[in-house]
C-alpha positions as protocol buffer text, in pm:
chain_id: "A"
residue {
  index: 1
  type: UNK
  ca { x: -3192 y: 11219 z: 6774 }
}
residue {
  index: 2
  type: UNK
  ca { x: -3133 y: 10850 z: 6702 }
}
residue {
  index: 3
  type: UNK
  ca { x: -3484 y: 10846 z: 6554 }
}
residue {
  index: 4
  type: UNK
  ca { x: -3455 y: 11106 z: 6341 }
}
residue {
  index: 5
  type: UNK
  ca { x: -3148 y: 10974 z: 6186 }
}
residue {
  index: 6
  type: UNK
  ca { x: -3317 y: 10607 z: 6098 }
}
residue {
  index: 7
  type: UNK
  ca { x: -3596 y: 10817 z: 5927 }
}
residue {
  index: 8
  type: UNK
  ca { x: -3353 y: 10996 z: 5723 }
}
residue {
  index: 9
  type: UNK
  ca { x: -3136 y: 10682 z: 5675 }
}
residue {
  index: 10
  type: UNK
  ca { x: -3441 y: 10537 z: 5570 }
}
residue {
  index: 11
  type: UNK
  ca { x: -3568 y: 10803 z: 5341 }
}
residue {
  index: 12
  type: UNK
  ca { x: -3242 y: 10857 z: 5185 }
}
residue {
  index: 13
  type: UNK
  ca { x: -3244 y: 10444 z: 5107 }
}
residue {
  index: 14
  type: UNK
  ca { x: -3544 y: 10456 z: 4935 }
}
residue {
  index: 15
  type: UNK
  ca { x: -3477 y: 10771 z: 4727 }
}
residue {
  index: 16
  type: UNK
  ca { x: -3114 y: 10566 z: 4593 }
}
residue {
  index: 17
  type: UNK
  ca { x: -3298 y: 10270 z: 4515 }
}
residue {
  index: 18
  type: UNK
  ca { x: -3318 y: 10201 z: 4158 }
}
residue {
  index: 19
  type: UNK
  ca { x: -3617 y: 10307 z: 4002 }
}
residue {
  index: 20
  type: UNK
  ca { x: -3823 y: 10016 z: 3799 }
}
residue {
  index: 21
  type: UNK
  ca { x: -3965 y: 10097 z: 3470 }
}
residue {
  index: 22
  type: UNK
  ca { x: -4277 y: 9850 z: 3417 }
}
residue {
  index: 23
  type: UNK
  ca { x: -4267 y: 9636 z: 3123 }
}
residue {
  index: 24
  type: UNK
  ca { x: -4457 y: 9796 z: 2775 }
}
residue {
  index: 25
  type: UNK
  ca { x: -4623 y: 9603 z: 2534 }
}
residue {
  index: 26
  type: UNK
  ca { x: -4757 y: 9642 z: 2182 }
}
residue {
  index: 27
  type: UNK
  ca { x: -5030 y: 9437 z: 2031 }
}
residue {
  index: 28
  type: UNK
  ca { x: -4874 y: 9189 z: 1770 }
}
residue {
  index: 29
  type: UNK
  ca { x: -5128 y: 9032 z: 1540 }
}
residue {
  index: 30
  type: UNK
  ca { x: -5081 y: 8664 z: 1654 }
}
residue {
  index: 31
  type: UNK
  ca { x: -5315 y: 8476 z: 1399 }
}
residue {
  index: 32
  type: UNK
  ca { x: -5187 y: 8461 z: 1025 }
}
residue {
  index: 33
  type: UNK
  ca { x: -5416 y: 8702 z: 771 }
}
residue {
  index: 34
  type: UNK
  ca { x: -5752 y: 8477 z: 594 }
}
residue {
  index: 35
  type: UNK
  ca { x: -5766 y: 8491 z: 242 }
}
residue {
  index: 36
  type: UNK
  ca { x: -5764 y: 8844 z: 132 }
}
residue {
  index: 37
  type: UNK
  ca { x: -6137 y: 8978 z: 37 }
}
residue {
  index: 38
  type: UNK
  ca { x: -6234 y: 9234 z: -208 }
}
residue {
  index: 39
  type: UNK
  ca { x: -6396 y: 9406 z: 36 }
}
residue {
  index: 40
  type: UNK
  ca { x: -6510 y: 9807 z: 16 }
}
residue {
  index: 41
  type: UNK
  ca { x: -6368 y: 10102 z: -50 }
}
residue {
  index: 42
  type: UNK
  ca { x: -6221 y: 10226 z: 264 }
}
residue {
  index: 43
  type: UNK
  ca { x: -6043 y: 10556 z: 299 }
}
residue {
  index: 44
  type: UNK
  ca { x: -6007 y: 10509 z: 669 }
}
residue {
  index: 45
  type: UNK
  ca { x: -6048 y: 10333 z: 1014 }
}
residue {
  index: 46
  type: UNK
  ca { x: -6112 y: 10502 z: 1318 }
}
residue {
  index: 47
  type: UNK
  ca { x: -6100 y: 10338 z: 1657 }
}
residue {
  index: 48
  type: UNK
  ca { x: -6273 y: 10541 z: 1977 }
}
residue {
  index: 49
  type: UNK
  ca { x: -6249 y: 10459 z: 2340 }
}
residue {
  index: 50
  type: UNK
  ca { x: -6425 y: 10573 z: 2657 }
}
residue {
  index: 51
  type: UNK
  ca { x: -6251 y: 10755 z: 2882 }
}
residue {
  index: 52
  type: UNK
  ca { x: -6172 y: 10481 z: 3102 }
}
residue {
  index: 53
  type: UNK
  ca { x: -6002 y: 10316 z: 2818 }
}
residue {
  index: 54
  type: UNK
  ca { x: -5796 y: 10645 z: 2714 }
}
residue {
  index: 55
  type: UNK
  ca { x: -5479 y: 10555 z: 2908 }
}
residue {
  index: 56
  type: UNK
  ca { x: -5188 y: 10265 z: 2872 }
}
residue {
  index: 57
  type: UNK
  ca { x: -5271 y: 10156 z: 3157 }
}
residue {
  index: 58
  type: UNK
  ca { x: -5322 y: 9776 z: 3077 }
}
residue {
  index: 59
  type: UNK
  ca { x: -5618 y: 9662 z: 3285 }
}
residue {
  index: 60
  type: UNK
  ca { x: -5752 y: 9322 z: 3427 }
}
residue {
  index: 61
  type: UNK
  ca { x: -6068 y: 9224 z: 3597 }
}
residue {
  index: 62
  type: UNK
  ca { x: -6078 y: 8889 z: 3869 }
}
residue {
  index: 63
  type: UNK
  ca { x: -6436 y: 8805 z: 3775 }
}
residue {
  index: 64
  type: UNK
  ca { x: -6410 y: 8527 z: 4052 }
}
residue {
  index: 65
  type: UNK
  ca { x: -6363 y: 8756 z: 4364 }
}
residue {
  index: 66
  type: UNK
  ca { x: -6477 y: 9167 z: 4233 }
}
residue {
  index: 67
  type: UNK
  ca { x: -6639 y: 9094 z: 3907 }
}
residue {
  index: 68
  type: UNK
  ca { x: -6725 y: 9497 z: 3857 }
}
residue {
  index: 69
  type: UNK
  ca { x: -6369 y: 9601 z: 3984 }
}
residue {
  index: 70
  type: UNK
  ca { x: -6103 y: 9723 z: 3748 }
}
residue {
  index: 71
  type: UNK
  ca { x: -5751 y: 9689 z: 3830 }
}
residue {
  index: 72
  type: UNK
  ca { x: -5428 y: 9776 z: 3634 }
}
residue {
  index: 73
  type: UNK
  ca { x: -5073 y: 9576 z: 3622 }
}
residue {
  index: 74
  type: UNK
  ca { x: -4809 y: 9804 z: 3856 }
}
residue {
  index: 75
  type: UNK
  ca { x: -4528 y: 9616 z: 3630 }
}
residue {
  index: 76
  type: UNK
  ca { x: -4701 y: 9575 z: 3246 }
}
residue {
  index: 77
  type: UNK
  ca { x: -4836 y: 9909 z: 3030 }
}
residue {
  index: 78
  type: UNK
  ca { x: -4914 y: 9889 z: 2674 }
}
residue {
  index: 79
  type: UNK
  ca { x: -4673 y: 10128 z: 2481 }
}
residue {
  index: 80
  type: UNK
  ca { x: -5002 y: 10381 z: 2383 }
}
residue {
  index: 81
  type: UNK
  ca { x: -5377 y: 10327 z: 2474 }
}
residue {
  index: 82
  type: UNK
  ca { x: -5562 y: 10029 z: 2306 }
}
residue {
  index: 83
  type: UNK
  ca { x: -5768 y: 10248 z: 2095 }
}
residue {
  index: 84
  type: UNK
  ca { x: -5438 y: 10360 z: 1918 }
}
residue {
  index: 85
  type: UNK
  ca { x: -5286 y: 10017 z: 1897 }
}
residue {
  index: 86
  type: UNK
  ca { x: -5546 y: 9866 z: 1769 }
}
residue {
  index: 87
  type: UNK
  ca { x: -5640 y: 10128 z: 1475 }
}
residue {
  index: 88
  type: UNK
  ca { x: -5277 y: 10111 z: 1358 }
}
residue {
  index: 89
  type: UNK
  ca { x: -5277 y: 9681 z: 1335 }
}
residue {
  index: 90
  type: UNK
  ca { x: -5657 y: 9677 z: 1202 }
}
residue {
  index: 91
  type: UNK
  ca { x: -5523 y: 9984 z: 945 }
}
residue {
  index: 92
  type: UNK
  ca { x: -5231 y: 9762 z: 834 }
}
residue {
  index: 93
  type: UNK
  ca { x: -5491 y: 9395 z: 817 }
}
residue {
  index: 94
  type: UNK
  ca { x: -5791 y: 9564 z: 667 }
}
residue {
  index: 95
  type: UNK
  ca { x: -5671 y: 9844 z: 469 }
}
residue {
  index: 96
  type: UNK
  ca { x: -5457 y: 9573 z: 260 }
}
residue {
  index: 97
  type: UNK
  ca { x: -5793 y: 9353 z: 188 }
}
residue {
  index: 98
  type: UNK
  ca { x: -5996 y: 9659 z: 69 }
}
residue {
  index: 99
  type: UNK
  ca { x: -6111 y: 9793 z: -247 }
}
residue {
  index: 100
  type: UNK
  ca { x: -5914 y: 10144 z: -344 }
}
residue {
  index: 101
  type: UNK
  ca { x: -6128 y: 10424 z: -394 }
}
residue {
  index: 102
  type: UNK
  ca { x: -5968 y: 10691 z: -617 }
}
residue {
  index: 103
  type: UNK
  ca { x: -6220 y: 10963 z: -399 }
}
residue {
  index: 104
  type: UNK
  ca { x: -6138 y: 10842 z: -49 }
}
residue {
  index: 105
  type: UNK
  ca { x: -6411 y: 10546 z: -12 }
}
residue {
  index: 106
  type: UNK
  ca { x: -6632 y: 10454 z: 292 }
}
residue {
  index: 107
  type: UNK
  ca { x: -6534 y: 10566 z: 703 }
}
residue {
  index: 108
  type: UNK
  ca { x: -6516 y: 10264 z: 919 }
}
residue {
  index: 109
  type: UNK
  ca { x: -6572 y: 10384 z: 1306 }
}
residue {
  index: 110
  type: UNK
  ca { x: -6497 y: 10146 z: 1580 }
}
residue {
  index: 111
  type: UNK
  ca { x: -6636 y: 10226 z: 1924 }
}
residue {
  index: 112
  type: UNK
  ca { x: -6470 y: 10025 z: 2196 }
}
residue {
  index: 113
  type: UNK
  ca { x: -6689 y: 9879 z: 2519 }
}
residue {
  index: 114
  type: UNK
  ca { x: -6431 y: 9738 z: 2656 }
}
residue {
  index: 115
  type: UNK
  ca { x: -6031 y: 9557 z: 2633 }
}
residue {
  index: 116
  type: UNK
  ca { x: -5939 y: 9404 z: 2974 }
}
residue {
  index: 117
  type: UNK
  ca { x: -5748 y: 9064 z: 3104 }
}
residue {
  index: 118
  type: UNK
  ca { x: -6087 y: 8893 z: 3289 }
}
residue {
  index: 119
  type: UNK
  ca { x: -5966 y: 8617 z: 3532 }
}
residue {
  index: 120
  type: UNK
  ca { x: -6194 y: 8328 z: 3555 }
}
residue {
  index: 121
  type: UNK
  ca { x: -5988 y: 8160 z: 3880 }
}
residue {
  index: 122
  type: UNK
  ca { x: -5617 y: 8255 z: 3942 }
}
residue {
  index: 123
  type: UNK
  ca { x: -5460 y: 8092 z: 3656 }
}
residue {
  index: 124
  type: UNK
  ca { x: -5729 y: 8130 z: 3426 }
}
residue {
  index: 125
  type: UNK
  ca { x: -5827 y: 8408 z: 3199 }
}
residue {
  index: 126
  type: UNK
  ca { x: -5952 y: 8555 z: 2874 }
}
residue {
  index: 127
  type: UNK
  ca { x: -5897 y: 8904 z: 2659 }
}
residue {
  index: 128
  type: UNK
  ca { x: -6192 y: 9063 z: 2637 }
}
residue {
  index: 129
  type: UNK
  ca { x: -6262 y: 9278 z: 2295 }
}
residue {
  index: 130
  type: UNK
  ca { x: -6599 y: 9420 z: 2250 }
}
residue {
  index: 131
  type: UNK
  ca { x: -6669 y: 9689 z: 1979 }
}
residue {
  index: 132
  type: UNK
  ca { x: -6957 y: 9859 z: 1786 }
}
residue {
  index: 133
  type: UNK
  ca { x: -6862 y: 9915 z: 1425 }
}
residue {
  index: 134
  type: UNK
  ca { x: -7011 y: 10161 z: 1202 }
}
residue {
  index: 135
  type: UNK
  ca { x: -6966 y: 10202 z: 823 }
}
residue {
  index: 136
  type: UNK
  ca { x: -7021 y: 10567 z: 726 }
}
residue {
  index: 137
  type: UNK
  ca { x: -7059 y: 10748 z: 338 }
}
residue {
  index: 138
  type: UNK
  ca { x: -6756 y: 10869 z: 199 }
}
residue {
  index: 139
  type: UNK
  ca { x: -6920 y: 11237 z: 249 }
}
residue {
  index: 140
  type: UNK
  ca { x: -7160 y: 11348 z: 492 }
}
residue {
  index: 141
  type: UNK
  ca { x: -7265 y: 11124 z: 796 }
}
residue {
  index: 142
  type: UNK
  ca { x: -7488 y: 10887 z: 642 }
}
residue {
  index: 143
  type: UNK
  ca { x: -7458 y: 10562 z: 843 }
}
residue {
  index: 144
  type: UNK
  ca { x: -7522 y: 10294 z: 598 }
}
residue {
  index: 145
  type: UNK
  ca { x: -7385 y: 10001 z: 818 }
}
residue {
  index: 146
  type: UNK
  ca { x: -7408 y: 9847 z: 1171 }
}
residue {
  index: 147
  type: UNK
  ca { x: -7228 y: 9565 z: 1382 }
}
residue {
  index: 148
  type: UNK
  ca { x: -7101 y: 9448 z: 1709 }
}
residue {
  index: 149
  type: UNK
  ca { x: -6835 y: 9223 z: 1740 }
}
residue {
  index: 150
  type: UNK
  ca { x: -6658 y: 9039 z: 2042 }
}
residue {
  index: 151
  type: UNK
  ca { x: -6336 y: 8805 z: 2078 }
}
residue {
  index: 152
  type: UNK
  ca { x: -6263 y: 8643 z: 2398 }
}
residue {
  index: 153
  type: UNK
  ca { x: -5920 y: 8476 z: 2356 }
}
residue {
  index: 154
  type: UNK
  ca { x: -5809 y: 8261 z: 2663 }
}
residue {
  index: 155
  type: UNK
  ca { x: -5536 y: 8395 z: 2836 }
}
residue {
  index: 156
  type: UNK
  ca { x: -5331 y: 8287 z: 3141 }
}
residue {
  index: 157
  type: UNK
  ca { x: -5243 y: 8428 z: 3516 }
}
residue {
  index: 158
  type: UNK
  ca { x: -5036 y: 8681 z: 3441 }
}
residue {
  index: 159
  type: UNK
  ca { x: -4983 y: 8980 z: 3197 }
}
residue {
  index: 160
  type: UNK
  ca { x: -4778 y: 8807 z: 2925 }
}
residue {
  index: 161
  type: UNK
  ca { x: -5031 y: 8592 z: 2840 }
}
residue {
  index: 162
  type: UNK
  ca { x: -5330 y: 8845 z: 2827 }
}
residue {
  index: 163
  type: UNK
  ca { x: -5063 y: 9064 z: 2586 }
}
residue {
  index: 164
  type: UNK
  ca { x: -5082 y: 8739 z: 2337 }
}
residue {
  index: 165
  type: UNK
  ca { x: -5430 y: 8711 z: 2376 }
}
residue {
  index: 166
  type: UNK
  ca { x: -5527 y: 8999 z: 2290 }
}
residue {
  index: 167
  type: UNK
  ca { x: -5340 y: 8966 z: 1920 }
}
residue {
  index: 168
  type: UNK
  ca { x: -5513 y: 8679 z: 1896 }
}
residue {
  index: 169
  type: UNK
  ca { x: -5854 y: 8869 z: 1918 }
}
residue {
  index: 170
  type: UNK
  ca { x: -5717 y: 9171 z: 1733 }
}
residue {
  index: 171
  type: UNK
  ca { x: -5632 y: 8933 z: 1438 }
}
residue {
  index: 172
  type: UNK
  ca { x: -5925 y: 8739 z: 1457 }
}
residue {
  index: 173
  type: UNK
  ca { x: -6143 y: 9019 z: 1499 }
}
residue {
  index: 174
  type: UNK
  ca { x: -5967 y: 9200 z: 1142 }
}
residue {
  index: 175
  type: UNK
  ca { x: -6067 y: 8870 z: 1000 }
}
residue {
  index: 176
  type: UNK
  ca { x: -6440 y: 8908 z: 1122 }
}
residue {
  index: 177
  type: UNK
  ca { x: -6419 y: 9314 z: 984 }
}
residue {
  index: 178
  type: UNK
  ca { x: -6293 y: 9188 z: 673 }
}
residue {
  index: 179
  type: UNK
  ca { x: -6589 y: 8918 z: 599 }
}
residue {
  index: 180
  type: UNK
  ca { x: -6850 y: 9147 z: 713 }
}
residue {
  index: 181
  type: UNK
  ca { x: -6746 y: 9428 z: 486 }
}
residue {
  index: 182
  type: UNK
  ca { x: -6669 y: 9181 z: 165 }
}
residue {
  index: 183
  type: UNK
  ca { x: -7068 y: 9037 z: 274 }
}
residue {
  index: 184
  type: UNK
  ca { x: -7165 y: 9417 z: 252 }
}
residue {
  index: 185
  type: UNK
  ca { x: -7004 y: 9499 z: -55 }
}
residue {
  index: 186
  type: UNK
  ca { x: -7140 y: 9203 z: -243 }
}
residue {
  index: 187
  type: UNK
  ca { x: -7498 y: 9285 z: -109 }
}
residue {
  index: 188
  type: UNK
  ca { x: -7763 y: 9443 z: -264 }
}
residue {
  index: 189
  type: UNK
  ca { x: -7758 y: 9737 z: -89 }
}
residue {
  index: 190
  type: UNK
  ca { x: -7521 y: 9926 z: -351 }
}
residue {
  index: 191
  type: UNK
  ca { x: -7263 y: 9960 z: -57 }
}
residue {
  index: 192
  type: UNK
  ca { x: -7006 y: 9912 z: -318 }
}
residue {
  index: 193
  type: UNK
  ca { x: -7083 y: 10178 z: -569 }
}
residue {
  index: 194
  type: UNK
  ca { x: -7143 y: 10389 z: -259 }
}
residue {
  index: 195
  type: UNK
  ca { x: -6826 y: 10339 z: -110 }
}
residue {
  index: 196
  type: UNK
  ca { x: -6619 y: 10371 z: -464 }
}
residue {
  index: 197
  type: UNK
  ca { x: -6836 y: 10653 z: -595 }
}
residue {
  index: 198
  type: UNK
  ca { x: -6905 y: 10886 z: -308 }
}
């Protein structure tokens, strides 16, 4: 009888203990904007994620001990899943440097490979951003442009740090989207008429 009243001593302890919401972050763009670029006609950006990116679960890797183990922080979540976050600060950085179409303009897609805290040693680390980005037609599904591009930030041991990393590489990599589209629409491809014509 004792026994059964620790278990539901102890049961009844840990259902009054106070419940701990984990800390939620959003991506802040951490580098100031480059020199804005004439750039194409965009009508939109698009950001896709696999499925094991489709959560807000943020997510760290310690290359030094599991390198192809993924982990998440019990105590740190972003606020919505990184493909979200990141379309809504590369809408607001790149959308203000390009061109306006009056028709719509040109579909920028963004695939994302991958957005995780990698540890180096225990007190070292690095935010990891790797996507594919394709520039579409303003009608149809005509691809008319391809790139990867990948920002590794250092970070430090803990989630805080790989938060402000990783608007360091979403503000760096904006930068990156914005030269490569202002080098595409001052090619001579016609990207520009494309984009601003349909």
């Amino acid at each position: 009888m004792r026994g059964l009243c620790l278990v539901l001593l102890s049961l009844c302890g840990c259902a009054a203990a106070p419940h701990h919401e984990p800390a939620r972050y959003d991506i802040a763009l951490a580098v100031p904007a480059a020199a804005k670029l004439p750039g194409l006609a965009l009508s939109a950006i698009e950001v896709r994620a696999p499925t094991w990116l489709a959560s807000a679960a943020m997510q760290y890797r310690l290359a030094y001990a599991q390198g192809a183990r993924r982990d998440t922080y019990a105590d740190s979540r972003w606020v919505a899943p990184p493909a979200e976050l990141l379309e809504r600060a590369l809408t607001r950085r790149v959308m203000a440097s390009a061109g306006q179409a009056p028709a719509g303009g040109c579909r920028l897609v963004l695939e994302l490979d991958e957005f995780l805290q990698a540890f180096e040693s225990p007190g070292a680390s690095h935010a990891l951003l790797e996507l594919r980005a394709s520039l579409y037609a303003p009608h149809g599904a005509a691809l008319l442009a391809r790139r990867t591009f990948s920002q590794k930030p250092p970070a430090g041991a803990d989630a805080k740090t790989g938060v402000a990393a990783f608007g360091i590489a979403a503000a760096l990599l904006a930068d990156d989207l914005g030269a490569w589209l202002d080098a595409l629409a001052s090619g001579p491809q016609g990207f520009a008429r494309r984009c601003r014509d349909g």
